[in-house]
N, C-alpha and C positions, 0 to 999 in steps of 0.2 A: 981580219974582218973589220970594214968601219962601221963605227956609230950610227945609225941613223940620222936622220937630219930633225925629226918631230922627236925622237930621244931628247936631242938637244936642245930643242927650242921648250919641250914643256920642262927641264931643270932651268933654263933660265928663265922661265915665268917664274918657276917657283920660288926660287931665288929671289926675283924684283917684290914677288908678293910677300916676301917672308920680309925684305927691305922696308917694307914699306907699310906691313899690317901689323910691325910689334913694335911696342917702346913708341908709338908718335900717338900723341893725344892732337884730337881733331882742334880745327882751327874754327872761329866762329865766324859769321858772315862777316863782320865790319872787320875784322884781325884779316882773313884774307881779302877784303878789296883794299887794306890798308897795302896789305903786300905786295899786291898788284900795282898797285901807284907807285910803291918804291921801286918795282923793278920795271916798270914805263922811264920813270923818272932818272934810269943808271941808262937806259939804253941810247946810245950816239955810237948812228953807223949811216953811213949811206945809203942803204936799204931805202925803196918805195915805202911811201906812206898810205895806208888802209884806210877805210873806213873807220876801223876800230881806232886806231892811235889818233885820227881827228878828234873822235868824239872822248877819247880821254884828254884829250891835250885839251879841250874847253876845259871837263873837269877839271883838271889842274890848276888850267888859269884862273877858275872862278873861287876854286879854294884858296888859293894864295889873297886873292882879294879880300874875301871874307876874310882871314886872320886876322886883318889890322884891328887895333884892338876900337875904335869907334866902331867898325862894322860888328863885331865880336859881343861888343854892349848890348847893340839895337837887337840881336840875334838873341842876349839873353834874355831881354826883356820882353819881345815877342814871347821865346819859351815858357817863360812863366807865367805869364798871362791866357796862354793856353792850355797848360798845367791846370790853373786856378781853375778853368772854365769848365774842367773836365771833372772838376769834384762833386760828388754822386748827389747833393743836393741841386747844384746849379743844373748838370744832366738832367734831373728830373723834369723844374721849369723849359731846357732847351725842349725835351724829348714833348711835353705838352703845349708846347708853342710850335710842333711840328717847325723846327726850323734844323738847317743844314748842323752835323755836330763838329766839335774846333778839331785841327787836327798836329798829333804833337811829330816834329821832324826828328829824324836820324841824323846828327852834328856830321859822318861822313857821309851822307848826299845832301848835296846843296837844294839839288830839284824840290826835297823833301821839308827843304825852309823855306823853299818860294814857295809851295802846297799851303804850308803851314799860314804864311805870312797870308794868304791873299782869301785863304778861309778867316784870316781875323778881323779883317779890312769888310767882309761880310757881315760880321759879327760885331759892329764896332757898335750901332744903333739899340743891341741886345746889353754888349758890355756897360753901356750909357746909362739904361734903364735900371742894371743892378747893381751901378758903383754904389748908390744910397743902403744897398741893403749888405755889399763887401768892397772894403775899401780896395784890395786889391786887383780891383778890376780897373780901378782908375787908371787911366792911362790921360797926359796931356796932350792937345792939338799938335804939339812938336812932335812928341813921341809918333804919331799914329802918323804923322808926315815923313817921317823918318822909317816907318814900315812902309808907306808907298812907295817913296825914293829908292829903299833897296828893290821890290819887286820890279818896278819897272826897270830897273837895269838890268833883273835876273831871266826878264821873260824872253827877249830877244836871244839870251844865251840858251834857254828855253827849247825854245825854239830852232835855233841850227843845233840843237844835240837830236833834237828828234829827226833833221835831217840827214846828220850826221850817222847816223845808225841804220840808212836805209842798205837795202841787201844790193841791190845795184849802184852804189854811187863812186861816179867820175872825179877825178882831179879837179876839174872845174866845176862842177857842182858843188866840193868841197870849199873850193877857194870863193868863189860867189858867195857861199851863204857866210863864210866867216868873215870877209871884208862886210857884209850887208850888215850883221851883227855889230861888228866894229862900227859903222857910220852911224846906226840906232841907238847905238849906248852913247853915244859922244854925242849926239845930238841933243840927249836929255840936259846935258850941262849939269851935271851933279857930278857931287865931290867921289860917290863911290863910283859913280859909271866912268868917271875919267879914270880912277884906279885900275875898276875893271880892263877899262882898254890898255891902258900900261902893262898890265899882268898878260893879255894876248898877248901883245906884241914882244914881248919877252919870253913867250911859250911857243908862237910861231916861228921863230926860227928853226927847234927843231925840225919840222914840217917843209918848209919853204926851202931852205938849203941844202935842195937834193936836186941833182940833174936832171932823173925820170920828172921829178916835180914841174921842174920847168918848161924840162920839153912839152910837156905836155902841154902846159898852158900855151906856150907859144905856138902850137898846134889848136888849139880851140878856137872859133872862129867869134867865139863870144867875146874873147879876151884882144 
């Protein structure tokens, strides 16, 4: 007499579930999108490129940028300064000045430090008003030039991730919006936006170096 075939299939459920519900302690959000980069990051195959691996492959590139350690500085010192602003006396003056409140980023999403950065660049006129009353709100004309400078090289990338993630998008779609990014950041003429496009173009090859890739484009009538 044989087995059944649903015999079979719910022991190996049961099996994968017993695999996989004992002994592993859950992973927290930033520990798995950490894991998820490292294993984008090992994958080199021929394979078509997605939607999805475009828009991590900007992640990548943006992050790599950002570690140098001048960009890394500017980042902490943003942080703290939003930090500072968030101290339940200062909150109270924001909250009765009905004005927007700072907001503090997540060190693995970038997006979440361009957020951060371009709500302080709002808040600069409020920090102004209360460096007299806490020193650490002081920031100098350099420093706060230096929080521009990174945002506007971050927005453009900004920008093609949110294209990047759409549910319909084409090879050429793809490749438009990140060459468009690439000529926006390079046109700013700053030291991190030229970084930035370094870091593409050494993450684009993945991407670019695939035959469906190409055909495709050479099939677009845009291109």
């Amino acid at each position: 007499m044989q087995p059944s075939t649903s015999s079979s299939n719910n022991l190996t459920s049961e099996a994968a579930a017993n695999d996989s519900g004992t002994g592993v302690e859950e992973l927290s959000d930033e520990d798995k999108e950490l894991n998820c980069i490292e294993e984008i990051e090992a994958i080199d195959g021929p394979g078509p490129a997605g939607y999805r691996c475009a828009a991590h492959t900007m992640q990548l590139a943006v992050m790599d940028a950002l570690k140098h350690a001048d960009t890394a500085t500017i980042l902490a010192s943003a942080r703290a300064l939003a930090t500072q602003l968030r101290h339940p006396s200062i909150m109270m003056c924001i909250r009765q000045m009905k004005i927007k409140k700072p907001k503090i980023d997540c060190p693995t999403r970038w997006s979440s430090s361009c957020d951060m950065i371009s709500r302080l660049i709002e808040l600069r006129s409020f920090c102004e008003q209360m460096a007299a009353a806490d020193e650490n709100l002081i920031r100098s004309d350099d420093e706060w030039q230096q929080y521009s400078n990174v945002l506007s090289a971050l927005l453009p990338a900004k920008f093609a991730t949110n294209i990047f993630q759409k549910e319909q998008l084409t090879a050429g779609d793809f490749y438009g919006a990140w060459m468009k990014c690439k000529a926006e950041v390079a046109a700013l003429a700053l030291t991190f936006g030229d970084r930035l496009v370094s870091c593409m173009e050494m993450r684009e090859r993945t991407l670019f170096d695939n035959d469906l890739f190409r055909s495709a484009i050479f099939l677009d009538p845009r291109y």
